[in-house]
N, C-alpha and C positions, 0 to 999 in steps of 0.2 A: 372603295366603299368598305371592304371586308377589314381594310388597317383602320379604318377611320373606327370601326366597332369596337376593334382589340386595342385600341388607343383609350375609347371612352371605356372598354371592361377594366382596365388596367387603373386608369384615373376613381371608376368607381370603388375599385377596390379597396385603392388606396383611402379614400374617406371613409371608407364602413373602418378599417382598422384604425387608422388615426382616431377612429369617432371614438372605438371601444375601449381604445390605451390611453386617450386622455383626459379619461375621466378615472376620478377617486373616489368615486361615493355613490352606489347606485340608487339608495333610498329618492324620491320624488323629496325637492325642496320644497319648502313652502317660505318666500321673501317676505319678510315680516319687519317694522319697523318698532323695537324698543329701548332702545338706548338713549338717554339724554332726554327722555318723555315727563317722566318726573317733575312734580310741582310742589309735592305736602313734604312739609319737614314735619316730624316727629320727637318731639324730645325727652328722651331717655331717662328715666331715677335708678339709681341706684337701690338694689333689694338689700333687706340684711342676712341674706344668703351669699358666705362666703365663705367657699374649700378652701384648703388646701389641696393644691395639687387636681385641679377639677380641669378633666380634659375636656368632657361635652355632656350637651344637657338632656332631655326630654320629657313632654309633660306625656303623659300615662292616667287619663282621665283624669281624677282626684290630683293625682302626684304628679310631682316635678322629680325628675330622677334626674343626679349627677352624678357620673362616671369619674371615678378619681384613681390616682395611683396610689389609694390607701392598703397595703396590705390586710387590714387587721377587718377593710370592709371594701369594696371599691364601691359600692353604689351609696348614694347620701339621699333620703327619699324625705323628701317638704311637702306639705300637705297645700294646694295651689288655694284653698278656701281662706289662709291663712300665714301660708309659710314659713311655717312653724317647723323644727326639724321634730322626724317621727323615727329614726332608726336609721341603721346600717346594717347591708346585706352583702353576700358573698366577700367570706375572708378566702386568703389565697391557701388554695391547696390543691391534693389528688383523688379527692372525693366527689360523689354524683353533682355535691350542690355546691362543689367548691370553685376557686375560678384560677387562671395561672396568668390572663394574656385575655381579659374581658372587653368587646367591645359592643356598641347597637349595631342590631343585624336589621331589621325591617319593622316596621309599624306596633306598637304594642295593639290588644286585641281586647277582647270582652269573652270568657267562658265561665257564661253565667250570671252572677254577681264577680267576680274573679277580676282581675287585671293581671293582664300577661304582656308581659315583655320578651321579644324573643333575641337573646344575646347572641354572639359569638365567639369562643374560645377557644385560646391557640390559633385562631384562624380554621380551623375545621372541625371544632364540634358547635353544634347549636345545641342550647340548653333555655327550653322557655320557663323564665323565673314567675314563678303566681308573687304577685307582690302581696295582695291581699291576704291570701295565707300566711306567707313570709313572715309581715309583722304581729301577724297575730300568735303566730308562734316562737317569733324572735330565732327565725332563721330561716336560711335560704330553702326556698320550698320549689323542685323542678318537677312542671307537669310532666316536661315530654324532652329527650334529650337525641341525639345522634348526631355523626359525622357527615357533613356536606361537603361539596367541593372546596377546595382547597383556597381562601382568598388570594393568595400569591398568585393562582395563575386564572383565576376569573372568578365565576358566580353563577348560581345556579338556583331557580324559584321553580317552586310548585305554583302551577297553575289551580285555582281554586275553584273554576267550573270543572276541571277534567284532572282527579290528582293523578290521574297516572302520566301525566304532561308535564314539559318542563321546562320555563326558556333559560336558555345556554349561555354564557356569554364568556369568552375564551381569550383572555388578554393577548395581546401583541406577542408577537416573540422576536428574541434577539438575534439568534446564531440560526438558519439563515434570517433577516429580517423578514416579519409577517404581520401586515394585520390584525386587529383582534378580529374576530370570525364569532358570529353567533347564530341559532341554534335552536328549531321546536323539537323536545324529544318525546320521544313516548316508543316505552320501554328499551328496545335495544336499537329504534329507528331511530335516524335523524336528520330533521331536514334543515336543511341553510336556508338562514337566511341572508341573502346575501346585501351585505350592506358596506363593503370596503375591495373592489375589485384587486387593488396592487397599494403598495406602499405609496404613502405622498413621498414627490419628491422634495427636498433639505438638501442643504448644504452637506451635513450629516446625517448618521441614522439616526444619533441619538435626540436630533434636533426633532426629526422627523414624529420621532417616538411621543417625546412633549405631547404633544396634537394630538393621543390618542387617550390622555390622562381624564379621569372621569368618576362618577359616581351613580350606579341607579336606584332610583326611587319608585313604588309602586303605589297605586292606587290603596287604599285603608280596605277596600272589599272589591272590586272587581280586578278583574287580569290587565291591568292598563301600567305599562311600565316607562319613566320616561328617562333615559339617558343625559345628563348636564355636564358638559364638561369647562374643566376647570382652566383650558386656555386657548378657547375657541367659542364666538360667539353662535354657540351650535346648540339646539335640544333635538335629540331622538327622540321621538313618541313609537313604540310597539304595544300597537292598542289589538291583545287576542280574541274581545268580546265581537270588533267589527272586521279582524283579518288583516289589519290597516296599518303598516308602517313607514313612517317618511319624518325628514328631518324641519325644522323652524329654525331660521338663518335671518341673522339682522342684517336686511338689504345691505351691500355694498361694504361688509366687512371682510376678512382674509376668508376666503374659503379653502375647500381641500384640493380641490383641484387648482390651487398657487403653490409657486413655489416660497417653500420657509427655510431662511437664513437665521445667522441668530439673533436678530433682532425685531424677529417674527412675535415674539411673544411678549416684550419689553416696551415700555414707555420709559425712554432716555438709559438709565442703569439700572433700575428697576423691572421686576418680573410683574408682567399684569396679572390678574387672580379674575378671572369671568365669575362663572358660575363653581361658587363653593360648596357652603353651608345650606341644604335644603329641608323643607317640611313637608308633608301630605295633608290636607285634608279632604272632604268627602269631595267638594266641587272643586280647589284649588291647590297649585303647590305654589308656596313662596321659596325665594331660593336670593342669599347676600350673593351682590353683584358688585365686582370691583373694577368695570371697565369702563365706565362712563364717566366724562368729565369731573363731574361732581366729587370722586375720588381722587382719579389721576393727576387731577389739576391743583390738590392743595399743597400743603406747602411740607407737608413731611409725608408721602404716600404709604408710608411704611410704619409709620410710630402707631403708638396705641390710642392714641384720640384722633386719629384720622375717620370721619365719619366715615357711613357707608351708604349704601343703596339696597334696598329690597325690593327684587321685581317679584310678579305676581301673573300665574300660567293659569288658563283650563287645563282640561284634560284631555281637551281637542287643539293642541296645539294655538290656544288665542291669550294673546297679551290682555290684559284687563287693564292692568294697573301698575304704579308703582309710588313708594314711599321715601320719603330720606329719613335718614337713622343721624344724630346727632353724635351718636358714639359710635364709636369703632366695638366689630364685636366680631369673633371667627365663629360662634354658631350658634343657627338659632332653635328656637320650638315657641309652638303655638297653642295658646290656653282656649280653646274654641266658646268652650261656656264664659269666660272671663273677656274674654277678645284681647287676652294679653300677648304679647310675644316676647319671650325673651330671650337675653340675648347674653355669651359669655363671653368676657373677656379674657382669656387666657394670660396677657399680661400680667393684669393686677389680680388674676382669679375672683373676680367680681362678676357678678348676676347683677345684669340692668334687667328694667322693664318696659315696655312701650305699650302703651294705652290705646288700643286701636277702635276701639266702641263707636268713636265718632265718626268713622271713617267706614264708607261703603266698599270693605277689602274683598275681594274679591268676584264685584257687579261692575260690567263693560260701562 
């Protein structure tokens, strides 16, 4: 009787370990079905807004702001009532209000009558540009400036109910392979949160690494941050108003806990693109989605008029909706008073528009 016990301690053991090493992702799933849901096509115009050299867009209340490799300005700012061009801000330099290495950092804001944009420079300083000031004085005008964590190796947000808080988010690392590991701080404390036990396993690391590629977006006013990554049908929701974090997973796609070879992330000789380009707004984030049929399945997945998909999230991890885009476009932003969305194409540096009015975007 006594072996028969140290037989079952020995068996039980082995399943409590097996249980805790063969898992990759501690966050609580939530199985969700959005892929290939899709029914409304949308069809695109062309705006007569067109940079040079325009990498990504954003509307900012009144304005549509485009981020370009113009030295002499990188921001091109349209007025979304009209679209009209109103100016050029931030020429490249070593000045408060100058830029070297400019990109968008997080949500533009409202102080006051003001419109604020908050960029990123060099990858670690943040410089919040007032537009509204800017062109009325025909130059770049910075309310509030300093160094933040380093974008190379993760990101870092003030939390807005508590600034002395911060969530953390600490990319992968290579030499030894790790995880990215993220993080509530408050001040010199910090607690894990633990949301990546051990590396997935790959073929390779570097395969493995793929799987961890991403971008996060926060809620426009409350502490609600959601994770999209770029080749995995995966979203993190870290929602710090309710304590709540767990991921939103299309039923019955690769998960982390599979093993990835390298044709983990590819349809035929092509790279799939999930979740890329995304937006915020108060009730909804939309986000271009390039893994469902509707993409992968046409006839050139990779040219510039390969349409696309726009899926459509709460903020409580629930699918709403989704739309088809006629044109192909790598990123977008959302005109809330206009219910425009538009959309760049990097190819031909063309601004379409999509006409969303008639359309209940963002209602289950």
């Amino acid at each position: 009787m006594r072996n028969l016990r140290i037989v079952v301690c020995i068996v039980l053991s082995f399943w409590v370990l097996t249980s805790c090493t063969d898992h990759y992702l501690s966050l609580p799933v939530k199985e969700i079905r959005f892929k290939n849901l899709t029914d409304t096509l949308v069809h695109g115009y062309e705006t007569d807004v067109q940079v040079m050299g325009a990498k990504s867009i954003v509307v900012c209340d009144t304005f549509l702001v485009v981020l370009t490799n113009d030295v002499q300005g990188y921001l091109k700012i349209y007025s979304t009532e009209s679209l009209n061009f109103l100016g050029s801000l931030g020429s490249q330099g070593r000045a408060g209000n100058e830029f070297n290495k400019p990109s968008f950092l997080e949500n533009p804001y409202m102080d006051g009558a003001d419109v604020i944009l908050p960029l990123l420079d060099n990858n670690i300083v943040r410089k919040d540009l007032n537009i509204t000031r800017s062109l009325k004085e025909g130059k770049a005008v910075i309310n509030s400036s300093g160094r933040v964590m380093n974008a190379a190796i993760g990101s870092s947000f003030d939390l807005k109910r508590d600034k002395d808080k911060q969530f953390v988010c600490n990319s992968y690392e290579i030499t030894p392979p790790k995880p990215p590991t993220y993080y509530l701080k408050n001040g010199d404390q910090e607690t894990e949160i633990m949301v990546y036990p051990q590396m997935v396993r790959a073929v390779e690391d570097h395969v493995g690494f793929l799987g961890y590629v991403s971008h996060i977006y926060r809620h426009p006013y409350k502490d609600i941050f959601v994770e999209a990554f770029n080749l995995r049908d995966y979203l993190f929701y870290f929602d710090f108003e309710k304590e709540s974090y767990y991921a939103v997973h299309q039923k019955g796609a690769l998960s982390f806990d599979d093993y990835y070879d390298d044709s983990a992330f590819s349809e035929g000789d092509e790279q799939v693109n999930y979740f890329w380009s995304g937006v915020c707004t108060d009730n909804f984030i939309m986000f271009l989605y390039g893994a469902g049929d509707y993409c992968i399945k046409s006839k050139d997945y990779k040219s510039s008029v390969t349409p696309q998909e726009v899926l459509v999230f709460d903020w409580s991890g629930n699918y709403l909706c989704g739309i088809k885009l006629d044109v192909r476009v790598q990123k977008i932003t959302y005109d809330q008073k206009h219910k425009v969305l538009y959309g760049l194409n990097d190819s031909n540096e063309s601004i379409y528009g999509f006409n969303l009015s008639r359309y209940n975007i963002g209602k289950k």
